[in-house]
SEROGU-465871 format. One record per residue (C-alpha): x, z, y; residue in three letters. Coordinates in steps of 0.05 Angstrom, whole numbers, padded with zeros to 5 digits, always signed. Layout:
XZYALA
...
***
This chain:
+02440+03432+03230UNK
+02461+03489+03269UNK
+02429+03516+03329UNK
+02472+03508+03388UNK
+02503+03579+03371UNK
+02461+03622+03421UNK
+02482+03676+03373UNK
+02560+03664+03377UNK
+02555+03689+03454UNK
+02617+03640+03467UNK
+02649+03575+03435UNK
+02701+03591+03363UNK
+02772+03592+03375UNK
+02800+03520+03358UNK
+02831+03507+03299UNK
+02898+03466+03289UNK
+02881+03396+03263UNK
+02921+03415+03191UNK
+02862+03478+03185UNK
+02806+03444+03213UNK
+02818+03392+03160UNK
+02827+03433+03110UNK
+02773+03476+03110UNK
+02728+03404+03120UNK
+02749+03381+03060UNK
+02737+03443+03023UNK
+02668+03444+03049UNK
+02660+03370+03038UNK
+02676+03386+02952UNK
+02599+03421+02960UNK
+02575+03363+02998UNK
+02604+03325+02935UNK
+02564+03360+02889UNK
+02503+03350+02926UNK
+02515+03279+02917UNK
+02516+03282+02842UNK
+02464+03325+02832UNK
+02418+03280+02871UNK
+02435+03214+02839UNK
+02436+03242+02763UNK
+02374+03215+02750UNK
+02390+03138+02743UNK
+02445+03158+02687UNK
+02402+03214+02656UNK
+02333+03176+02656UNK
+02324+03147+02584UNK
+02355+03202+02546UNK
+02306+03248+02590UNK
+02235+03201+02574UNK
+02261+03199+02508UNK
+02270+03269+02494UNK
+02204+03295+02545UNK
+02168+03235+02538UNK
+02166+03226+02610UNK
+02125+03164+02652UNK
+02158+03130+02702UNK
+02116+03180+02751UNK
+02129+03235+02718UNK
+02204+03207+02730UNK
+02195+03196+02799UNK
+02171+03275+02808UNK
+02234+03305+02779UNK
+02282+03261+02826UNK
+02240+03279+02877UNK
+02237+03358+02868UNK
+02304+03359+02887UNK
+02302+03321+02950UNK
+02236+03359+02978UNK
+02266+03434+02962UNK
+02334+03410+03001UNK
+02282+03377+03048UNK
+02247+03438+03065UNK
+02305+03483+03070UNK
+02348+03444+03123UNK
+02311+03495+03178UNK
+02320+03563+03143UNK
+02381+03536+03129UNK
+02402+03516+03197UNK
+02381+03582+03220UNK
+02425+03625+03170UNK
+02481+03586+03197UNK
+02467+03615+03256UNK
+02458+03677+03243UNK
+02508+03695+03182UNK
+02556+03632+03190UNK
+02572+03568+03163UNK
+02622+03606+03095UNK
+02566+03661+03092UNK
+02506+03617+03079UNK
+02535+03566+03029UNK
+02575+03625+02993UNK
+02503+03650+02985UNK
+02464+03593+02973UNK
+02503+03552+02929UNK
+02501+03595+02862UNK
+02424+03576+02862UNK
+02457+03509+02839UNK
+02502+03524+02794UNK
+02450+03560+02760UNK
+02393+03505+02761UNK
+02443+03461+02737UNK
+02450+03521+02679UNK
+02380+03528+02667UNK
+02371+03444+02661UNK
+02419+03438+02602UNK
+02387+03488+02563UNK
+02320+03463+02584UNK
+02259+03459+02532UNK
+02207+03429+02569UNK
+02190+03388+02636UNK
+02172+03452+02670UNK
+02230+03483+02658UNK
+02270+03423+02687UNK
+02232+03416+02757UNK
+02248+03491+02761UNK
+02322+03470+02740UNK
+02309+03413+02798UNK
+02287+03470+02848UNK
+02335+03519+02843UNK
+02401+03457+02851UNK
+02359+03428+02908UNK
+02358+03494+02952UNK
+02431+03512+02927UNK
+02449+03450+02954UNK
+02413+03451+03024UNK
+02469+03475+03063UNK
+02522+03425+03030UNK
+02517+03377+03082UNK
+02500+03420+03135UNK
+02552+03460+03143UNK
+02597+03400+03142UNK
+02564+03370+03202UNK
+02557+03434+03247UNK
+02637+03446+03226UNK
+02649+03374+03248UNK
+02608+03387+03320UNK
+02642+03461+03329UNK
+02709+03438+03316UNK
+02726+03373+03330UNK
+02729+03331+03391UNK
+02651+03304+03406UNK
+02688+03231+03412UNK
+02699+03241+03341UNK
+02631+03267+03319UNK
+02612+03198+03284UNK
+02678+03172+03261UNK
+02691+03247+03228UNK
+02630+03252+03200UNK
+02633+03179+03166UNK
+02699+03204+03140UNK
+02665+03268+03110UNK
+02606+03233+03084UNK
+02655+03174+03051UNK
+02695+03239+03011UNK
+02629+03272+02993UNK
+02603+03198+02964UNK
+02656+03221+02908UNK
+02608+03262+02883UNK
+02572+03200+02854UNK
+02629+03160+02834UNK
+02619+03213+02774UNK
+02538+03201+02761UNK
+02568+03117+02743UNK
+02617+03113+02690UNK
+02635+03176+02676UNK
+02561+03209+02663UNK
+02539+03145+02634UNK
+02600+03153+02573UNK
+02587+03235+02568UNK
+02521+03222+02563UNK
+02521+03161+02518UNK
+02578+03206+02467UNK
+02535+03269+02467UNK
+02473+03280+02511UNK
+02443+03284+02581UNK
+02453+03362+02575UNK
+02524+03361+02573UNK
+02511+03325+02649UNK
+02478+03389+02659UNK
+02536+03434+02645UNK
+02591+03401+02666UNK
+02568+03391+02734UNK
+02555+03469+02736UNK
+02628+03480+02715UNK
+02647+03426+02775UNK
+02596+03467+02824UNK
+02628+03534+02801UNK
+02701+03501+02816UNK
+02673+03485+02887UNK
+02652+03552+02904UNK
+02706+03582+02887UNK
+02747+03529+02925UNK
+02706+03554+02994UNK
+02716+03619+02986UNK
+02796+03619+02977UNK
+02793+03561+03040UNK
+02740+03567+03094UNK
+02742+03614+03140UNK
+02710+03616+03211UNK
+02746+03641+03274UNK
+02725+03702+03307UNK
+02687+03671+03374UNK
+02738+03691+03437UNK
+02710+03751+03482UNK
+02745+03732+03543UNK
+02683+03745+03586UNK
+02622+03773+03544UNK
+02591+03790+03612UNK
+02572+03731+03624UNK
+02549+03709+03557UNK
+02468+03700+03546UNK
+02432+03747+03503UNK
+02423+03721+03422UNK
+02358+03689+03409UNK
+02315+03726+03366UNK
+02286+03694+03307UNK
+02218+03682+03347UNK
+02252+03645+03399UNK
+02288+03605+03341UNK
+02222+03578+03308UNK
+02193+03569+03386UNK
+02253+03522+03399UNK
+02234+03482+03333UNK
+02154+03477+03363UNK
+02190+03449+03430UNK
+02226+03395+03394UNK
+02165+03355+03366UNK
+02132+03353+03440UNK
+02185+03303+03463UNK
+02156+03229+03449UNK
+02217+03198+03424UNK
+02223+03249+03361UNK
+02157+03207+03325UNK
+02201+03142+03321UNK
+02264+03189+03301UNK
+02250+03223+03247UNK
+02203+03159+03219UNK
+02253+03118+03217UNK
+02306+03178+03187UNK
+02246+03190+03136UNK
+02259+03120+03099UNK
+02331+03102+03110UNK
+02369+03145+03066UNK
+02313+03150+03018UNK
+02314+03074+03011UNK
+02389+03072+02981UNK
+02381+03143+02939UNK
+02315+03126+02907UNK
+02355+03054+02879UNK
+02423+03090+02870UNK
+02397+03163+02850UNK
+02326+03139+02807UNK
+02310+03067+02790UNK
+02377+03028+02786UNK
+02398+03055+02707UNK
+02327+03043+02683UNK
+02318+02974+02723UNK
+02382+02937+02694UNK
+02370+02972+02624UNK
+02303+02948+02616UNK
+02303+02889+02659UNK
+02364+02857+02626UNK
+02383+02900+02571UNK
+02439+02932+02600UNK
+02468+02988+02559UNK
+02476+03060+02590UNK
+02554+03047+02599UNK
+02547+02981+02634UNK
+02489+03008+02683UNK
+02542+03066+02697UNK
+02597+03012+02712UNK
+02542+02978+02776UNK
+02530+03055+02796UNK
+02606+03070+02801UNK
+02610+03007+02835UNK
+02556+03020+02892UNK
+02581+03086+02895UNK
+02652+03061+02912UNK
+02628+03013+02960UNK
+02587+03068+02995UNK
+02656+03111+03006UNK
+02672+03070+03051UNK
+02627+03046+03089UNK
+02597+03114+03132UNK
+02672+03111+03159UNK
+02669+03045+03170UNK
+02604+03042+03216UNK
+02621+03107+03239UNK
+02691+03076+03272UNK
+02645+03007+03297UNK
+02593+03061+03333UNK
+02568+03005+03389UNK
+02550+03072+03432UNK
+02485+03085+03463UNK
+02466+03027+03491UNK
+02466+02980+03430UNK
+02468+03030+03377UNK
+02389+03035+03369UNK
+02389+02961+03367UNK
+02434+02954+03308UNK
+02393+03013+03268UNK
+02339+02971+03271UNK
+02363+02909+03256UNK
+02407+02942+03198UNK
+02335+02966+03166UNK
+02306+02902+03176UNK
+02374+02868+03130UNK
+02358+02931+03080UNK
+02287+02919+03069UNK
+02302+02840+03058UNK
+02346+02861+03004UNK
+02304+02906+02975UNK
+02248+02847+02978UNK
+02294+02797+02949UNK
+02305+02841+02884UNK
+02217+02841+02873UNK
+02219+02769+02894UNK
+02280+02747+02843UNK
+02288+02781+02775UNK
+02360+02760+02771UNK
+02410+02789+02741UNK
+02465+02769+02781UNK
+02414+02790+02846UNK
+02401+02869+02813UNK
+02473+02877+02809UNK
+02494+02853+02881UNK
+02436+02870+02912UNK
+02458+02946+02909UNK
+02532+02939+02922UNK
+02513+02908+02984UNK
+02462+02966+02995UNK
+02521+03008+02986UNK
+02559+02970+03040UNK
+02500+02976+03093UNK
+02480+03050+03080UNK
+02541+03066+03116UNK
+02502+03055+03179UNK
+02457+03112+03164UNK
+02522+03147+03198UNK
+02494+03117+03267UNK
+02430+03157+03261UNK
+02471+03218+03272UNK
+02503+03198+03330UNK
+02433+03180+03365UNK
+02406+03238+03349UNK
+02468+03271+03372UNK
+02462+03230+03447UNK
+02382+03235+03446UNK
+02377+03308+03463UNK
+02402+03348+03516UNK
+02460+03400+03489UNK
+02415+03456+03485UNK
+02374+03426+03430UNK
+02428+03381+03395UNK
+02431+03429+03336UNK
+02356+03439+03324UNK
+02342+03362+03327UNK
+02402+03359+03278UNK
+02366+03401+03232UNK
+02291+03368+03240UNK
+02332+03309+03225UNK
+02368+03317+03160UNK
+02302+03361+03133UNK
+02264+03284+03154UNK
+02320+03252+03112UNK
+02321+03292+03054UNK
+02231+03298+03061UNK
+02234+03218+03051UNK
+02279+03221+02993UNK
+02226+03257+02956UNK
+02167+03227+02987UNK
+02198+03156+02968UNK
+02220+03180+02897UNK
+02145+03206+02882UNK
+02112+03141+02918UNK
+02160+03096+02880UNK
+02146+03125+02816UNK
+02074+03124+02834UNK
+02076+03045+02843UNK
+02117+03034+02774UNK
+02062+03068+02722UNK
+02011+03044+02766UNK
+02040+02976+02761UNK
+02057+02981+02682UNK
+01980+03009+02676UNK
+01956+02938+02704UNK
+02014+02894+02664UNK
+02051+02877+02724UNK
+02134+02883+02721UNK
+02140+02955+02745UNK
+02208+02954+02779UNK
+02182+02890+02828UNK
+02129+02947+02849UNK
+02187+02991+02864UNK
+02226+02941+02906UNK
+02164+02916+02943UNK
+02147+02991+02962UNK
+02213+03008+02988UNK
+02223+02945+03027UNK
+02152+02966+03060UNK
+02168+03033+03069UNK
+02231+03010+03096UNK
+02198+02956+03150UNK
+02142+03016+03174UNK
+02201+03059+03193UNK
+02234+03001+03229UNK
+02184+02985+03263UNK
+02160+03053+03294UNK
+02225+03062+03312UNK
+02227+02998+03351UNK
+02156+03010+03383UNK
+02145+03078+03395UNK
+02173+03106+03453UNK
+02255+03114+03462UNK
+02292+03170+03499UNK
+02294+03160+03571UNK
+02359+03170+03575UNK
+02418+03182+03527UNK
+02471+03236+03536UNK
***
């Protein structure tokens, strides 16, 4: 996220709800796209191994190139919004997916897809971002989570496509025409921001009084300060395996797990995806409306991870049919309280460093995905190697992963206060 707009030298002009709104959901059709692009794999996974002849680790490294370069750019990125604006920086970064997504349909070889991978995964790095620092600069902070649940429930639309929809195009022609057509949908959506979004010029009233921009030095510096607070450990643990539990079953394993665990064809793996996917629309809103506030909200994160991890046990445990396909709608339903983490990071700093912790955050979130989706794939050929059921690895691992991050959050220490 955002740093809290030293540069701006005062706070935007407000917007009327109709604008505000507008321009939210234009920025939210980006956020969309992110969404697909980082859950293509499930659909796209057996035409890919068949075509590359790719392992299940070699699998688990191309869904996860995507999540570590969006990882590792949430703080450049957080910074450029800073310094050139939210419509500047995702006007400028985005193209870098449109053309990954170019370069992957045409691709001839694995290399050229993790570079494909690369290039969508830093295009995509402000998607989100930008939709959260719009939320926090222009709507009421009463409304932070229950907005932001609403934005993240329009952007899940974005993977309503990778079910049904990319299962049948791929299933009538190939995973490559995935490729493209999602460039033509990212190309739609920049053009979408540019006729929309536009920021307000900040008022001037008093610039006297106004404190001098930060240089970039004093940026990175306010980063370093961040990680010498205690409670940031059990933070950005816990943010490290909670999203990264739901996209490594929605975005990697669920396609090949009900295809070759009960012979599923491509269409009717697409048809559970769509369904989690529709499930998960709702759901960010939903938490984000039944926000307990401070004082019981890091309670219910924890428990909430515990009830995900038990899930995710449950489908090692039982090889059930029935179990694999309600097992992730009802990780769709839950995921909605990844919401919640926002709104404790949001009341676990003090103003002045709301927007850096913002960004440390959602770079932890998007760092798990990838570490999860390598890890994962790790524990699948490693489990096929010894003759064990590969995808009961995968389940076991993320229910682990899962109970670690729980738990430090639990045990390690907790702001003193919230704000």
């Amino acid at each position: 996220m955002s740093l809290p707009s030293a540069n701006a030298a005062a706070h935007p002009e407000p917007l009327s709800a109709p604008q505000a709104w507008a321009m939210l959901l234009a920025l939210v059709s980006g956020f969309a796209l992110s969404q697909a692009f980082r859950t293509i794999t499930a659909i796209m996974a057996t035409g890919l191994q068949a075509e590359f002849g790719l392992s299940a680790q070699a699998l688990g490294v191309f869904a996860g190139t995507f999540a570590f370069a969006f990882g590792t750019m949430q703080l450049f990125m957080g910074i450029a919004i800073d310094f050139w604006g939210i419509r500047r920086t995702l006007l400028v970064a985005f193209p870098m997916a449109i053309a990954g997504a170019a370069l992957s349909a045409v691709a001839t070889g694995y290399s050229m897809l993790l570079l494909g991978q690369v290039l969508i995964g830093v295009g995509c790095a402000p998607a989100f971002l930008v939709c959260t620092v719009f939320i926090a600069r222009y709507f009421a902070p009463s409304r932070f989570a229950a907005v932001s649940g609403a934005a993240m429930g329009v952007g899940g639309l974005g993977m309503l496509f990778t079910g049904t929809p990319l299962a049948w195009l791929v299933e009538q022609s190939s995973w490559r025409w995935g490729f493209g057509v999602l460039a033509g949908l990212a190309a739609l959506a920049w053009a979408l921001i540019f006729w929309k979004v536009r920021e307000p010029q900040a008022a001037h009233a008093d610039t006297a009084t106004h404190a001098k921009p930060e240089s970039l030095g004093q940026t990175v510096r306010g980063f370093g300060a961040l990680f010498l607070l205690p409670h940031t450990v059990g933070i950005l643990l816990l943010a490290l395996m909670t999203y990264a539990s739901m996209l490594s079953l929605r975005g990697l394993w669920l396609g090949p797990l009900l295809i070759d665990r009960h012979g599923y064809t491509l269409v009717a793996s697409g048809h559970v995806a769509t369904a989690m996917s529709l499930v998960s629309l709702f759901s960010p809103a939903f938490f984000g409306r039944m926000d307990p506030g401070p004082g019981t909200r890091r309670r219910w994160l924890t428990g909430f991870t515990v009830l995900m991890a038990a899930l995710f046990a449950a489908m090692g445990v039982w090889q059930l049919a029935w179990l694999d396909v309600a097992g992730p709608l009802a990780v769709g339903v839950l995921s909605g309280y990844i919401v919640l983490q926002y709104a404790d990071v949001r009341s676990s700093y003090p103003a002045a460093m709301t927007g850096r912790a913002m960004s440390v955050f959602t770079m932890a979130l998007f760092l798990g995905v990838a570490l999860m989706q390598w890890i994962t794939g790790v524990a699948a050929s490693t489990a096929k190697a010894q003759g064990a059921e590969p995808y009961a690895a995968v389940m076991f691992t993320i229910a682990g992963m899962l109970a670690l991050g729980a738990a430090a959050f639990r045990w390690l220490p907790a702001p003193r206060q919230q704000v």
